[in-house]
C-alpha positions in Angstrom: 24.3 20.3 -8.9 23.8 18.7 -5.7 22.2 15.3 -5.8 19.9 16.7 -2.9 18.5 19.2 -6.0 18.5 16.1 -8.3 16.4 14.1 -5.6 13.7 16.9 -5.3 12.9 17.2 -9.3 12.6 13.3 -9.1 10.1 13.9 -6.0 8.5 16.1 -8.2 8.5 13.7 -11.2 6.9 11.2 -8.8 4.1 12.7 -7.5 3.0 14.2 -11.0 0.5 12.6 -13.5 0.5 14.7 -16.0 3.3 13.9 -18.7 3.3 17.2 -19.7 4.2 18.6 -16.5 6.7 15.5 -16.7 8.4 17.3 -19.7 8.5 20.2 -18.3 9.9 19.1 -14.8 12.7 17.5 -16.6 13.0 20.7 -19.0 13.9 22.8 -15.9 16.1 20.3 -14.4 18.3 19.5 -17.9 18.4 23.3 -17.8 20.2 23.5 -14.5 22.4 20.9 -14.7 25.8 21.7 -16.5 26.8 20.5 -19.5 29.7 17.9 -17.3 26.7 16.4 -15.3 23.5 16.5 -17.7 25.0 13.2 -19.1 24.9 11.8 -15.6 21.9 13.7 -14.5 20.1 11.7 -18.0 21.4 8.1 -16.5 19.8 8.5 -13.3 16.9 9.5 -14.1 16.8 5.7 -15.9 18.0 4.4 -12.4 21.2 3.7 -14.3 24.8 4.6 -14.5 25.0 3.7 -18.2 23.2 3.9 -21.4 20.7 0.8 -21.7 22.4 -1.4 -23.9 25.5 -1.4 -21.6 25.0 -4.7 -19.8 25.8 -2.6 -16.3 23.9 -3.7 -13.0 24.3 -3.5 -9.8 23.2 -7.0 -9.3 22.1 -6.1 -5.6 19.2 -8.0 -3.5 17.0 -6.3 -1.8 18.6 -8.2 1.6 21.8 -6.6 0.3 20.5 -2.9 0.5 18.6 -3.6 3.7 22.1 -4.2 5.5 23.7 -1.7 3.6 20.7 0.9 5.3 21.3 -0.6 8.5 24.9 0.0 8.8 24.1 3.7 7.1 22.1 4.1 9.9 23.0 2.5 12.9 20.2 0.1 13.0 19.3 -3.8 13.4 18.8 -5.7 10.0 15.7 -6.7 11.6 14.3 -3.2 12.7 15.2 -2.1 8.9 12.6 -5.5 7.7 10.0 -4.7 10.2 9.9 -1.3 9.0 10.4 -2.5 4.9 7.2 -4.7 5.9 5.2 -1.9 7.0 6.1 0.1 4.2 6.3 -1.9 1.1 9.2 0.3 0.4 12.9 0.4 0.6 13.0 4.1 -0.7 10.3 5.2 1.8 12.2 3.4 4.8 15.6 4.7 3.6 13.8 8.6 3.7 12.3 7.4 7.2 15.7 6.8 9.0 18.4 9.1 6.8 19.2 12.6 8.6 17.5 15.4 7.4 20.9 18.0 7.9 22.8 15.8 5.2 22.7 16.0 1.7 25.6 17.9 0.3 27.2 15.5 -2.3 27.3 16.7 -6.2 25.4 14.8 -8.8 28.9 13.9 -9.9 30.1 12.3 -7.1 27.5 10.1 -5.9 26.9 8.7 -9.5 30.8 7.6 -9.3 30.4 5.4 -6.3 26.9 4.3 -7.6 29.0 3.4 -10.8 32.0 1.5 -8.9 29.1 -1.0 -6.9 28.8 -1.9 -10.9 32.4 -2.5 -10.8 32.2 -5.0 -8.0 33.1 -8.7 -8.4 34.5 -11.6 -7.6 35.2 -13.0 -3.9 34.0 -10.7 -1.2 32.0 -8.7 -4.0 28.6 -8.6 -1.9 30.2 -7.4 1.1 31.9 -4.4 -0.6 28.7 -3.4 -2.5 26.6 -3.5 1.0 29.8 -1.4 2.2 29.7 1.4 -0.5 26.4 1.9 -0.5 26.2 1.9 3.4 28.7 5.1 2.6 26.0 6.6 0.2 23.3 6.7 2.0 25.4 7.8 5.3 25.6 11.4 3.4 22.0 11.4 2.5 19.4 13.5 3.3 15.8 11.9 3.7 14.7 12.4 -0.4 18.2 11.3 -1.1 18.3 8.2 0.7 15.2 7.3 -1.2 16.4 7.6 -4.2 19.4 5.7 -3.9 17.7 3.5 -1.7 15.2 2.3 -5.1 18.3 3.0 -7.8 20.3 -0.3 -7.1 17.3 -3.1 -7.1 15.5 -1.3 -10.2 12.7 0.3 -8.2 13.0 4.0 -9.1 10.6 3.7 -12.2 9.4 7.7 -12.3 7.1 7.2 -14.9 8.5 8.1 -18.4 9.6 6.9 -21.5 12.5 7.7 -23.5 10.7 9.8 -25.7 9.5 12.0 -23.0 13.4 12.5 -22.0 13.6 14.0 -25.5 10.4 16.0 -25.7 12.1 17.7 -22.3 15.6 18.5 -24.0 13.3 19.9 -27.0 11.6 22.3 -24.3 14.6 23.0 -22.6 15.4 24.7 -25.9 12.4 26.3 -27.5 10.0 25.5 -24.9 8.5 23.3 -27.1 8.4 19.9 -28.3 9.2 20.9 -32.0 12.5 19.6 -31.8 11.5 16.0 -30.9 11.7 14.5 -33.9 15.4 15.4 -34.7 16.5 14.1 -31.3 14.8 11.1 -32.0 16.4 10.9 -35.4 19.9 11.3 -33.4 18.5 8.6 -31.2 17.7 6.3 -33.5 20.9 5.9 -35.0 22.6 6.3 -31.5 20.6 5.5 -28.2 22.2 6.7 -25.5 20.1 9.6 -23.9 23.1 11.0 -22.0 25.1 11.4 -24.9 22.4 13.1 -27.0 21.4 15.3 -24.0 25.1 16.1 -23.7 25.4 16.8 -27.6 21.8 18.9 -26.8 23.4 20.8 -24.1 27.1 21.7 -26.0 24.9 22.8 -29.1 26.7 20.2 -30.9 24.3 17.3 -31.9 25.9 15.7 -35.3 25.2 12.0 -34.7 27.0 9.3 -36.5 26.9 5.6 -36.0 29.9 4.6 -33.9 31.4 0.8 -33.7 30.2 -0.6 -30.5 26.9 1.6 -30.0 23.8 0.1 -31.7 21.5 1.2 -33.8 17.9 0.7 -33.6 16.8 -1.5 -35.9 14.8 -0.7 -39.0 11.0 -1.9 -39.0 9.1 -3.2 -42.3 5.6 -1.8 -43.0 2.9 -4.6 -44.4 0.7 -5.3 -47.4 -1.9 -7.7 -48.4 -0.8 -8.5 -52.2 2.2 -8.9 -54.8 0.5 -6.4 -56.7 -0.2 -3.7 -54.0 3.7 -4.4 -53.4 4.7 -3.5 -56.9 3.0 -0.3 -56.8 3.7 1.2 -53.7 7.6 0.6 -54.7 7.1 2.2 -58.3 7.1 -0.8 -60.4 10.4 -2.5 -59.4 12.0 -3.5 -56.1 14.4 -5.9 -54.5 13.1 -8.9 -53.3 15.2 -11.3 -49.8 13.9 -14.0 -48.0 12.1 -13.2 -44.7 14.0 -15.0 -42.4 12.3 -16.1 -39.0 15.7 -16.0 -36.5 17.3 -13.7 -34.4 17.6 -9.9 -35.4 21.3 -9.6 -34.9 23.5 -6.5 -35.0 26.9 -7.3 -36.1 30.3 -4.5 -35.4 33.7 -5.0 -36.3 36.6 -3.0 -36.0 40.0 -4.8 -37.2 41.9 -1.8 -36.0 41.2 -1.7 -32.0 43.9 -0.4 -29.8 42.3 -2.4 -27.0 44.3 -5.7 -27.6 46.9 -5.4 -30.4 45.9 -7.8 -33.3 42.3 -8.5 -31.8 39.5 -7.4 -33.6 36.4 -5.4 -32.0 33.6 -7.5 -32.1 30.2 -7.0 -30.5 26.5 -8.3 -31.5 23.6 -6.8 -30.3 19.9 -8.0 -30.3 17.1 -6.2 -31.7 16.0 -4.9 -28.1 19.8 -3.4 -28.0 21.3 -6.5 -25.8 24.2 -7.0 -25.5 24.4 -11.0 -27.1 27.8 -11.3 -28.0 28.8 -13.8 -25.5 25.8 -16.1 -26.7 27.2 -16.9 -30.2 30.8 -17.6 -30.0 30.6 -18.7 -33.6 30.0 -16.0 -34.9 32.7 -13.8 -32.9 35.0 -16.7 -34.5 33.7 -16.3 -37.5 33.9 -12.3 -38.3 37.1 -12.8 -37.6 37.9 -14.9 -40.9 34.9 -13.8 -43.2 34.6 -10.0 -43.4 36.5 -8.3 -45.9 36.7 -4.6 -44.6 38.5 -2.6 -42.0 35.5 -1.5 -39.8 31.8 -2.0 -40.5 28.3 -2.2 -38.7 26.1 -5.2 -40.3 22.4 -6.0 -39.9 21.3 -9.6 -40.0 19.2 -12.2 -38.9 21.0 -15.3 -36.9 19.3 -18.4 -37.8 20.1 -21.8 -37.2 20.5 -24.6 -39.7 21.5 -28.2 -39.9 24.9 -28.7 -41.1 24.0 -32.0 -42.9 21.1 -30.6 -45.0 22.2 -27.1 -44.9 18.4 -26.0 -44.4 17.5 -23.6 -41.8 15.8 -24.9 -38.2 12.8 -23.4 -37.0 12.5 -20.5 -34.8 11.6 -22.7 -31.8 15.4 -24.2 -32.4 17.6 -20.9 -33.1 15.6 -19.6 -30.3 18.1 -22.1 -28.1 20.6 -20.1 -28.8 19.5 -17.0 -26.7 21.0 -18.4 -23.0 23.2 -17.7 -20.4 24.9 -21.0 -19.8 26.2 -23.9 -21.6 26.2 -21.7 -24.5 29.5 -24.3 -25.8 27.0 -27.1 -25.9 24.7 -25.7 -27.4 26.8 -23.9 -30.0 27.5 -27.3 -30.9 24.3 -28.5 -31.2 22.4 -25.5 -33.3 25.2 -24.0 -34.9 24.4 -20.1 -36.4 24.4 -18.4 -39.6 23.9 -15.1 -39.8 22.5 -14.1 -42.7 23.1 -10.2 -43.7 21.1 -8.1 -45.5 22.3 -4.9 -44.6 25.5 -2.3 -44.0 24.8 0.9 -42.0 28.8 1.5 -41.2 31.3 1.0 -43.3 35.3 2.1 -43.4 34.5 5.1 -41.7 31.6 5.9 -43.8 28.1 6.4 -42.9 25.8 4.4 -44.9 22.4 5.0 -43.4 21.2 7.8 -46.0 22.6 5.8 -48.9 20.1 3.6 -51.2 19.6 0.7 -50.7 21.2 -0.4 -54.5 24.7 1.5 -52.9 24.6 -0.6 -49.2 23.7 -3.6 -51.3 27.0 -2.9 -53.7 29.3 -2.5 -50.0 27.5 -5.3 -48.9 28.8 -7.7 -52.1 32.4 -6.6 -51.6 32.7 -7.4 -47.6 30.5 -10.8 -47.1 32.2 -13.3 -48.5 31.9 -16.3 -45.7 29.9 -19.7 -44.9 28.7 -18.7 -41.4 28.3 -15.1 -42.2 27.0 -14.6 -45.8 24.6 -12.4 -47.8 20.9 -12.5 -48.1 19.7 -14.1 -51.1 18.1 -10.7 -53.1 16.2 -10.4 -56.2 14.9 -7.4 -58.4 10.9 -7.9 -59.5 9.1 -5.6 -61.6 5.7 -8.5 -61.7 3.4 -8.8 -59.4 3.5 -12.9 -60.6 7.2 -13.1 -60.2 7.0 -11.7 -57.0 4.4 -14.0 -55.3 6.4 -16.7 -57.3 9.4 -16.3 -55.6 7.0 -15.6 -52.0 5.6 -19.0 -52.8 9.0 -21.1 -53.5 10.7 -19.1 -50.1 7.2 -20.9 -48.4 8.2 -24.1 -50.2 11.6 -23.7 -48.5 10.0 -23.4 -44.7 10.8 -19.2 -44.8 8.4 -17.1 -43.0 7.6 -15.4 -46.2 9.7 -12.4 -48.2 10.8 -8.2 -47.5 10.6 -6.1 -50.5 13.0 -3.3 -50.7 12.8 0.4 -52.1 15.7 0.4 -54.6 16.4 3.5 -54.1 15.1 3.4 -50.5 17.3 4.9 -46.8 17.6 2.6 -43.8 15.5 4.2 -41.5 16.9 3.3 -38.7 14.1 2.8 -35.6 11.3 3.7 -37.9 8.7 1.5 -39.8 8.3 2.6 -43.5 7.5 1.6 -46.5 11.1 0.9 -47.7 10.7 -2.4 -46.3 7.3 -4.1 -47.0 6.8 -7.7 -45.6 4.7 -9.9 -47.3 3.7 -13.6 -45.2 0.5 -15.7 -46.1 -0.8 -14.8 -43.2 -1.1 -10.9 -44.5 -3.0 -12.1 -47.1 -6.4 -10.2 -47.8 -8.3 -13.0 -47.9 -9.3 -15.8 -45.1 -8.9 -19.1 -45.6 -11.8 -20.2 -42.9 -14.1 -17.7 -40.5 -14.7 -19.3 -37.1 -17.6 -18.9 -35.0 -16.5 -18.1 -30.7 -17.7 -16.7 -28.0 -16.7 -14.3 -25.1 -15.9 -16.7 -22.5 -14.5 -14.1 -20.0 -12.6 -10.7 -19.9 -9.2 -10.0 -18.7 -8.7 -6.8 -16.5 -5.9 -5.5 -18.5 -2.7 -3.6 -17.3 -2.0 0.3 -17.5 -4.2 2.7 -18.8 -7.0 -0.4 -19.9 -7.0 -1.6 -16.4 -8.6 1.9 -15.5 -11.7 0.5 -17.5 -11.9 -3.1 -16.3 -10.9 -5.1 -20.0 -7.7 -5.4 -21.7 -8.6 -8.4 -23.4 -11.2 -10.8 -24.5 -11.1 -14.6 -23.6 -12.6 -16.1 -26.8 -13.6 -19.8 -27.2 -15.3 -22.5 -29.3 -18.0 -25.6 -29.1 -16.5 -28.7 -28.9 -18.9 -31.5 -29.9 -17.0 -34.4 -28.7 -17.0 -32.9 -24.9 -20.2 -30.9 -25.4 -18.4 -28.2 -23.7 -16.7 -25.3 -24.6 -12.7 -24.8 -24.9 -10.5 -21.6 -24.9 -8.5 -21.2 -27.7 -7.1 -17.3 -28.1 -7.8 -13.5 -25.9 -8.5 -10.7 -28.3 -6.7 -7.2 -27.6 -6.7 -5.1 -30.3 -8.6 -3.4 -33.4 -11.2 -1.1 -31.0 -10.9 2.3 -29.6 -11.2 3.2 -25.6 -14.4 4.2 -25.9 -15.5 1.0 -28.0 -13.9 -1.1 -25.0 -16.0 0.4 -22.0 -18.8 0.2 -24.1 -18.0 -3.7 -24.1 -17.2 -3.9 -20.8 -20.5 -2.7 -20.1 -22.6 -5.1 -22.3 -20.5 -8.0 -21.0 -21.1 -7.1 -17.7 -24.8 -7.0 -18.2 -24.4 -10.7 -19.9 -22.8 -12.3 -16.8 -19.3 -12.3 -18.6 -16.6 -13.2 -15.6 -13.4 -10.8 -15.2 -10.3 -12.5 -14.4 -7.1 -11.3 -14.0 -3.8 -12.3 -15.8 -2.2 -14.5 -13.7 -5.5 -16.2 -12.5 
């Protein structure tokens, strides 16, 4: 496929609304791309060269691509920023100056030399990128040029989700969106949309979880009571501490032929970052502490005070989520990371075992002092369960998870596996407070179309005889309820602001 044919489906995808037509756009275009380019055909369409928890950027300004335009096209940096001003655009001034009779690179071959600008650094780095993608756009035609014109500075944004890549490679199939939820189960387990279109396309899709590719995280559902706990597990369950650190992702491999002797290590975040470079300790200590081969952990990084031994507050781990002087800080809020799950292990895929088997791999591989086991208890009372809920309070914990014994990780879903239990899910209030609508937020996305996305609420304060904002409410009524609101507010005088007012 030419990227000329790529460009046009994403003009298409542009200028259409509908996500349905979205679907089927992309449908038509999976269809025609081969099965050695629908991988790369998947990335672009994310304005990427690389699935998203690859830490991959082009790291380009938009001064950068502005001189890379104006060597492509024989122009003054200035005349390219007098034009960018009119326009608002770099795509559309890109499309404005490229030659219309170009335009006959493959899909293949331009997402290459997008792919090396990645590659670039070190001394001389920004001139090189400017250079290479001066040489892109030279070949493009005008929808080309605006493509790749938006791609490196993260301006492409067509207008879809994930999931509506995956309702596409459904239709491409059945023309319908029946198979969605087993691509999203192959997703789930291993999110990168080129590969499981590629899978799609080679009729071959048997996903397993791979060392160094995340998984997306299970999700705990909520109840109100110990006893409503009990029941929906069936009378027993296991019982950890709820932990209020980091979701961290932990994968080993001991046998890498990368670096003879050096371990594979990599830890991801719960949004699928890349984090490993944040928490030298624990690289160092997964070198030492697990006792397997090859596995895939899940875990919560928390911080804790080596004197005491008792965990620091989220507002303290969260320290540990930074760029630079990561050493020093290392130092100061040293890491545990507490595991309470194996979905990898040996070779062996442990994400449709129970939870009583991963818990039984779990006891024979953790056996460190930075990386150890979650604390776990079976309950069958509703009394010992909000006993122990009570004493992990006691302890400064955010509350407990109760765990289907015979429960799968369902990796990227929320289910009731998992239950989380905190006093703040409690049925009951412990005060009502009287406020007011003080103002209304316009909103963003599809509330914004209405005029509200939010409520600013406040309360009387007697001392000042004014009144004080305290909280904005967002959630709990239907779009129909909110326009109604808007309306009545209106008619009261309630002001609109927006968010960054």
């Amino acid at each position: 496929m030419t990227f000329k044919k790529l460009a046009e489906y994403f003009q298409k995808l542009e200028a259409t609304p509908s996500r349905n037509s979205m679907v089927e756009i992309l449908s038509r275009l999976f269809q025609e791309a081969d099965k050695n380019e629908i991988d790369k055909v998947v990335y672009l369409t994310q304005g990427r060269v690389a699935p998203l928890y690859e830490p991959v950027e082009f790291q380009m300004a938009e001064k950068m691509v502005i001189r890379a335009m104006a060597l492509a096209f024989e122009k003054p940096v200035e005349k390219i920023t007098e034009l960018y001003k009119k326009s608002g655009d770099l795509g559309v001034t890109a499309e404005h100056l490229a030659d219309s009779g170009r335009g006959q690179n493959d899909v293949k071959t331009v997402f290459e030399k997008l792919k090396k600008i990645t590659e670039i650094n070190g001394g001389g780095s920004v001139e090189k990128k400017v250079y290479l993608l001066s040489e892109i756009l030279k070949d493009c035609d005008p929808v080309s040029a605006r493509i790749i014109a938006r791609i490196p500075i993260d301006k492409l944004r067509l207008g879809f989700s994930d999931m509506t890549i995956l309702e596409a490679l459904s239709w491409m199939i059945c023309g319908t969106k029946k198979l969605k939820d087993e691509f999203e189960t192959a997703y789930n387990c291993r999110p990168d949309l080129g590969f499981i279109a590629k899978a799609v396309k080679q009729n071959n899709l048997k996903v397993e979880p791979a060392v160094g590719t995340p998984i997306l995280g299970m999700r705990a559902e909520r109840l109100t009571s110990p006893a409503e706990i009990i029941e929906k597990m069936g009378g027993k369950c296991a019982v950890e501490p709820k932990l209020d650190g980091l979701r961290t992702q932990l994968h080993f491999s001991r046998g890498t032929p990368a670096k003879a002797g050096v371990p594979l290590i990599k830890l991801y975040s719960r949004g699928l970052e890349n984090v490993t470079h944040m928490y030298p300790d624990l690289v160092e200590a997964a070198k030492e502490e697990i006792n397997c081969d090859e596995v895939i952990l899940d875990g919560e990084a928390i911080g804790f005070d080596p004197k005491t031994n008792k965990y620091l507050p989220f507002q303290e781990t969260v320290q540990r989520k930074r760029k630079h002087e990561i050493g020093l800080f290392a130092e100061n809020v040293p890491l545990k990371l507490i595991v309470f799950d194996v979905l990898f292990y040996n070779g062996k895929n442990m994400i449709n075992e129970t939870y009583e088997t991963r818990r039984k791999y779990l006891e024979a591989c953790i056996k460190g002092k930075t990386i150890v086991l979650a604390d776990m208890r079976i309950i069958n009372k509703s009394k010992d369960l909000n006993d122990y809920f009570e004493e992990c309070v006691r302890s400064g914990l955010e509350g407990i998870m109760a765990k289907k014994l015979d429960g799968v990780y369902q990796a990227g879903a929320r289910g009731f596996n998992w239950i989380k239990y905190k006093k703040s899910y409690s049925a009951s209030l412990a005060d009502t407070v009287d406020a007011v609508v003080m103002g209304i937020d316009f909103g963003q996305g599809k509330r914004n179309k209405f005029g509200v996305g939010a409520f600013l609420i406040g309360i009387f304060d007697p001392k000042t005889q004014t009144y004080k904002t305290v909280s904005k409410v967002g959630t709990g009524l239907t779009d129909v309820e909110w326009r109604a609101l808007k309306v009545r507010s209106s008619e009261f005088g309630v002001r609109s602001f927006s968010k960054n007012a």
